[in-house]
N, C-alpha and C positions, 0 to 999 in steps of 0.2 A: 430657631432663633433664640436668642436667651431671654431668659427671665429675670428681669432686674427687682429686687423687692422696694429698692430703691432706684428708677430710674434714671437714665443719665439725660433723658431729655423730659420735657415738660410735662405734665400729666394733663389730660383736657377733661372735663369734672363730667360730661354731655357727649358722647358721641353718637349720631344716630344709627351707626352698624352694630352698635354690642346689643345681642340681643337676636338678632338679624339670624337668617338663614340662607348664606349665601352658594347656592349650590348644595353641595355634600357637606358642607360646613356649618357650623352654627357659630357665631362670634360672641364670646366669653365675657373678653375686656381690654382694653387699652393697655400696650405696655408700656406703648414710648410715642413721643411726637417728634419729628424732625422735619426738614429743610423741604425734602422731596414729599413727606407724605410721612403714615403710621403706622404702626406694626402693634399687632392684636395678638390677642390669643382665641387658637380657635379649637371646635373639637371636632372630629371626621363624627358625622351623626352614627354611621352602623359601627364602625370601629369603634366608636369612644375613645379614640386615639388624639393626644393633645397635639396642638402646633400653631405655628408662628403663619398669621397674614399678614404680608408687607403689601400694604393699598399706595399705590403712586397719586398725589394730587393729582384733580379732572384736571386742574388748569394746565399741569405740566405736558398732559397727552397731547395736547396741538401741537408742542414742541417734539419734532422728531427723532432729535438729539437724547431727551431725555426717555423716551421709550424704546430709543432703540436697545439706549444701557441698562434699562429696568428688562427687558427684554432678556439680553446680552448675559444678564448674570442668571437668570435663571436656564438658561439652556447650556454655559457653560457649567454649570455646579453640577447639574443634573447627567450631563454626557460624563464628566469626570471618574465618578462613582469610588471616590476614595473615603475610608472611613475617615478620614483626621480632615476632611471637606463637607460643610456642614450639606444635607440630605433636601435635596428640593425636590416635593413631591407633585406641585402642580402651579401650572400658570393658565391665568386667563382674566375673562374681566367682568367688572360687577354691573349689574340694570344700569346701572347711572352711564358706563362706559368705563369707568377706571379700572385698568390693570392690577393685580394682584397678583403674588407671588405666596406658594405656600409651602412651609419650609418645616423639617423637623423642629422641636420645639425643645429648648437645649435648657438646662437648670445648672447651674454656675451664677463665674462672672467672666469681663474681659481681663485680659492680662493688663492694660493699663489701670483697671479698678487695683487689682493686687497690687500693682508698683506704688499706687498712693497710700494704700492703707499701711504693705509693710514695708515698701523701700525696696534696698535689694534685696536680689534671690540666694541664699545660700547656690554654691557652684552646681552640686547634685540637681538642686528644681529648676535651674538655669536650663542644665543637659539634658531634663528630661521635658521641658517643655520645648525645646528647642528642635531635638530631633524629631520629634514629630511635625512641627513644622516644615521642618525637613522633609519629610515623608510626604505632605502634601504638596508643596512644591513640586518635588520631583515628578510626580503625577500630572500635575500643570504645565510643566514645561516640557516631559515629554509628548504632549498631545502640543507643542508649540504654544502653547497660551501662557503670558503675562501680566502675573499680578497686578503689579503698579499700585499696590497701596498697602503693602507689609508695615503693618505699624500695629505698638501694642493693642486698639482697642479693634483690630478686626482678628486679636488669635484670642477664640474663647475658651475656657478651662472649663470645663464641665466636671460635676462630681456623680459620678455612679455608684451604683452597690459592688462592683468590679473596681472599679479606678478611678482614682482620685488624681484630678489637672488632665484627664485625656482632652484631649487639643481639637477645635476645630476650627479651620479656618474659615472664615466670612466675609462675605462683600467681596463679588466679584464685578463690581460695576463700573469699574475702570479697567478690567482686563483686556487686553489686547493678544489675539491671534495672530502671530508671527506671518509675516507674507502677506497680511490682508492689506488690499489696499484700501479700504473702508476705514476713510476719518471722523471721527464725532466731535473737534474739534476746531476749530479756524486753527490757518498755519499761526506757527509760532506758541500757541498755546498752551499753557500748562498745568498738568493734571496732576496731583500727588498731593500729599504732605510734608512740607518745608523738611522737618526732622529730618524725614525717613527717605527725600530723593536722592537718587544716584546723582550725580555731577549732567550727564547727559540727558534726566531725566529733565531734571532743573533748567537744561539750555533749552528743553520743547524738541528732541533728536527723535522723529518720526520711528525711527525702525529701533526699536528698545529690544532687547534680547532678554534672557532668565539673568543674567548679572545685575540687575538692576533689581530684582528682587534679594536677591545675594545679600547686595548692598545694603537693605533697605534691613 
């Protein structure tokens, strides 16, 4: 998950997990706050290896809807195993009951951080962030799975000692498996961001194919 030095969601000054030893994990610090819950930094205790816990709100877990997608992206990221798909190493849930999700620990930013600070992309960083995205796509869609939320702030650019902007994609928590007939929403319903939906997505069209990622 990334590391923002400046977060894009609220910072909470108190939290009572950092510090904590949750399983194989020891929790660090707060990256980010958001809607569903938080996302930590954590360390694997024998590895010493850094990474991201995404904790879902207790309150949300009685909602079935929302665990099932907190669920959903962790086992589709993980069956994937494409490198430009960020690396989800473990799911489970903490004393209290909250789900947690633990995920490589990625050092960057999103691609929509870049579009605010520089604008556009010369053509070149266009194509090379692009096709990788590409790449992880086509990974997705050939196991039947769609996205449903291609939008700048889930492709992140990572900087390595190797490569500079290699791409991961993020948030699979609106993905949907082709054929399933398992809905997590009321008919009619609609899941995306305004920008970035397909026409069909926009109408609430049950059965969405990889075009709609295409689209997006």
């Amino acid at each position: 998950m990334p590391d923002h030095a400046q977060p894009r969601w609220g910072q909470t000054p108190a939290d009572p997990l950092v510090g904590q030893d949750i399983g194989p994990y020891k929790v660090v610090r707060v990256i980010g706050v958001g809607g569903m819950g938080s996302v930590y930094e954590a360390v694997q205790v024998r590895s010493k290896r850094r990474c991201a816990m995404k904790v879902l709100l207790r309150d949300l877990m009685a909602d079935p809807t929302y665990l099932e997608r907190f669920k959903r992206e962790a086992e589709i990221a993980s069956a994937l195993g494409n490198k430009h798909i960020v690396d989800v190493l473990d799911f489970n849930n903490l004393p209290s009951g909250a789900a947690y999700i633990v995920m490589e620990f990625l050092t960057g930013e999103d691609l929509a951080t870049r579009l605010e600070r520089q604008g556009k992309l010369p053509m070149a960083d266009a194509q090379h962030i692009l096709s990788q995205v590409v790449s992880a796509l086509d990974a997705a869609h050939s196991r039947g799975i769609v996205h449903r939320d291609i939008k700048p702030e889930n492709i992140f650019l990572c900087q390595t000692d190797d490569e500079q902007d290699f791409v991961k994609l993020v948030d699979f928590g609106l993905s949907k498996m082709r054929g399933s007939s398992k809905r997590l929403t009321a008919n009619l319903s609609v899941l995306g961001t305004p920008w970035y939906m397909s026409p069909e997505q926009d109408r609430g069209d049950a059965d969405l194919d990889h075009r709609t990622d295409i689209y997006a």
